[in-house]
N, C-alpha and C positions, 0 to 999 in steps of 0.2 A: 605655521611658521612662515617668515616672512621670506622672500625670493630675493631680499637685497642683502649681501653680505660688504662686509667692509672687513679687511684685512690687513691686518699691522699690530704694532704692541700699543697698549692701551696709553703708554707714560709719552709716546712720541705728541708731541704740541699740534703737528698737522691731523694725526689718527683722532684727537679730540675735539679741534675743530671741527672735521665733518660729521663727528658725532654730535656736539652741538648742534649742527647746523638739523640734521636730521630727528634729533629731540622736538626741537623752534616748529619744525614741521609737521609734527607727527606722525613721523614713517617708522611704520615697524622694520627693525633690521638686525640681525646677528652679525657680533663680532668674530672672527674667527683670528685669534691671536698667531703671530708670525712677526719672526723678526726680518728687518732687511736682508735680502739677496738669498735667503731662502726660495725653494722651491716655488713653492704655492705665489710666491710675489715675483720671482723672477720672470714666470711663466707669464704675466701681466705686463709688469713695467720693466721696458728695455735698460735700465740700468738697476735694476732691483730695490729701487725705495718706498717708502711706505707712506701712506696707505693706498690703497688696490681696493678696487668694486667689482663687483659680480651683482647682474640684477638679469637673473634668468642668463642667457645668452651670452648678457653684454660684458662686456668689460669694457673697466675705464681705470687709467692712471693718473694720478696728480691730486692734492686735495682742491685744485681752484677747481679744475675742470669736475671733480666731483660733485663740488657744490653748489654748480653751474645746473649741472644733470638735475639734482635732488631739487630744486628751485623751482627749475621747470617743469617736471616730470611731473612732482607732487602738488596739492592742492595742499593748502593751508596758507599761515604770513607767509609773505616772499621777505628775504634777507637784504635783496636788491632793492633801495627807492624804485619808485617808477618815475620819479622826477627828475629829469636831467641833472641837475646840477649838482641834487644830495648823491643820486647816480656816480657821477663821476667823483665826487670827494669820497664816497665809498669804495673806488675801485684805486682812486689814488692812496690812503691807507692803507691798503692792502698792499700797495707796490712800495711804498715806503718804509713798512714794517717788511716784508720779504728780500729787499733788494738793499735795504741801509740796515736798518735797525736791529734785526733781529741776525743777520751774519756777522755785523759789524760790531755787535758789542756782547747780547744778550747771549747767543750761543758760543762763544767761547770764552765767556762765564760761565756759565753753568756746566760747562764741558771740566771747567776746572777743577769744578769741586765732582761730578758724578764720572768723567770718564778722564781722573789726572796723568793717568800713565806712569804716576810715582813707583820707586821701590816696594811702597809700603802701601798702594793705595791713598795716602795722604792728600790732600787737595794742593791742587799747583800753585805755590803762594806766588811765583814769578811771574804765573800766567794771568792770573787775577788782579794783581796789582796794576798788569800792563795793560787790561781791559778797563778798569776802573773809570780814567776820566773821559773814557768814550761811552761809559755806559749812563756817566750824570748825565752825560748832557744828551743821550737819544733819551734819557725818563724826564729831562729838564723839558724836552719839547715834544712828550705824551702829554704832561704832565698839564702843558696848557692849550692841549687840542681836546682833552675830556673835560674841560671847565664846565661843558654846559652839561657831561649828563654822560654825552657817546662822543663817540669819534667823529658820526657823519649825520648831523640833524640833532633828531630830539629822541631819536628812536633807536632800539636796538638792531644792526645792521649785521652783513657779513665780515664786516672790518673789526666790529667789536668780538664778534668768534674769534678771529685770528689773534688778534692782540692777546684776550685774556688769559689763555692757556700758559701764557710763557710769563706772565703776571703774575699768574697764582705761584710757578717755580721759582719767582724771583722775592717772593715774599716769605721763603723758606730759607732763604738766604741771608748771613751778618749785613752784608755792606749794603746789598739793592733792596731789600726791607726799609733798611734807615734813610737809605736814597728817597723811597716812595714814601715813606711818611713824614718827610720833610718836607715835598712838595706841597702845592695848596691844593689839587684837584686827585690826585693820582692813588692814593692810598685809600680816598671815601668809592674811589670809584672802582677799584678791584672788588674792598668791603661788600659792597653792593650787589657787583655783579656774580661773585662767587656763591650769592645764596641765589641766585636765578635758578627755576627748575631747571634749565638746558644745560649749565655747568654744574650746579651741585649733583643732578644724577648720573652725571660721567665723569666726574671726579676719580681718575685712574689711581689705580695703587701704588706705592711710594717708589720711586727708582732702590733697586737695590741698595742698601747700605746706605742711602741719602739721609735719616736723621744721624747716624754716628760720620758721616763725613763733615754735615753742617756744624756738626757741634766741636769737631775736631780744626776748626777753622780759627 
């Protein structure tokens, strides 16, 4: 059994990323499921969010910094060009997806339909619609940064970990489904990358209630 554990719930986009990342690599490691601000992850990261590493001794919080660790630590592909410049378009990706994209539109979408707050559970149709044309236009300009294939080169990177996890949730959805396959690049390129062994074998299990919420949409 492997000495590197990763802790968080399986459906969280960053807990799947570093499982990605860690598949790409081929490091054995056990998942040990935990929700945010739990015990076992508080004890780790100073404000309880997920995912958390254990590898023997160490502990680490953050999925960047995780990824960072497993890169370097493990032998196999590196996720990181070694090329300056794919280098930096890989780490810019990453900062663009974290810090615009995926707060500013993708996650409270998706918050809408799996955590609405409704009476009834119902998905937030107020919240959704007022996400909506901030979330064309962060997939209108994925949409033509995957033209060639990935995000950063010709290869698969750590920026396409990040991205895809919250692709694949968006593609279970009415409106960012139709969004992505109206695009020219953006719908062949999830297609694709969702049958990669490092996502299709961590493909986490469905959020609670996510198909009778999509459908009630």
């Amino acid at each position: 059994m492997s000495d590197l554990q990763i802790i968080g719930a399986p459906q969280s986009n960053f807990v799947w990323t570093t499982r990605i990342v860690l598949t790409e690599k081929g490091v054995d490691y056990t998942l040990a499921e935990a929700r945010p601000h739990t015990p076992e992850v508080d004890a780790i990261h100073p404000f309880g969010k997920i995912p958390v590493m254990r590898h023997g001794g160490f502990t680490l919080c953050e999925s960047r910094a995780i990824c960072a660790y497993v890169d370097r630590v493990f032998d196999g592909p590196s996720l990181m060009p070694t090329e300056p410049r794919r280098a930096a378009q890989t780490e810019q990706w990453i900062s663009l997806f974290m810090t615009t994209i995926d707060p500013g539109s993708i996650r409270p979408y998706l918050g809408a339909y799996f955590f609405p707050g409704t009476p009834d559970g119902s998905p937030d149709r107020p919240r959704i619609e007022q996400t909506l044309p901030h979330l064309e236009r962060h997939l209108a300009v994925l949409d033509g940064a995957v033209a060639s294939g990935h995000l950063a080169g010709d290869a698969f990177t750590l920026a396409d970990a990040y991205v895809i996890p919250m692709l694949y949730y968006l593609g279970k959805m009415p409106e960012s489904s139709a969004m992505m396959a109206s695009g020219k690049a953006l719908g062949g390129y999830v297609a694709r990358h969702v049958t990669r062994r490092s996502v299709r074998d961590t493909v986490p299990p469905p959020m609670p209630g996510q198909q009778a919420k999509a459908a009630a949409a």
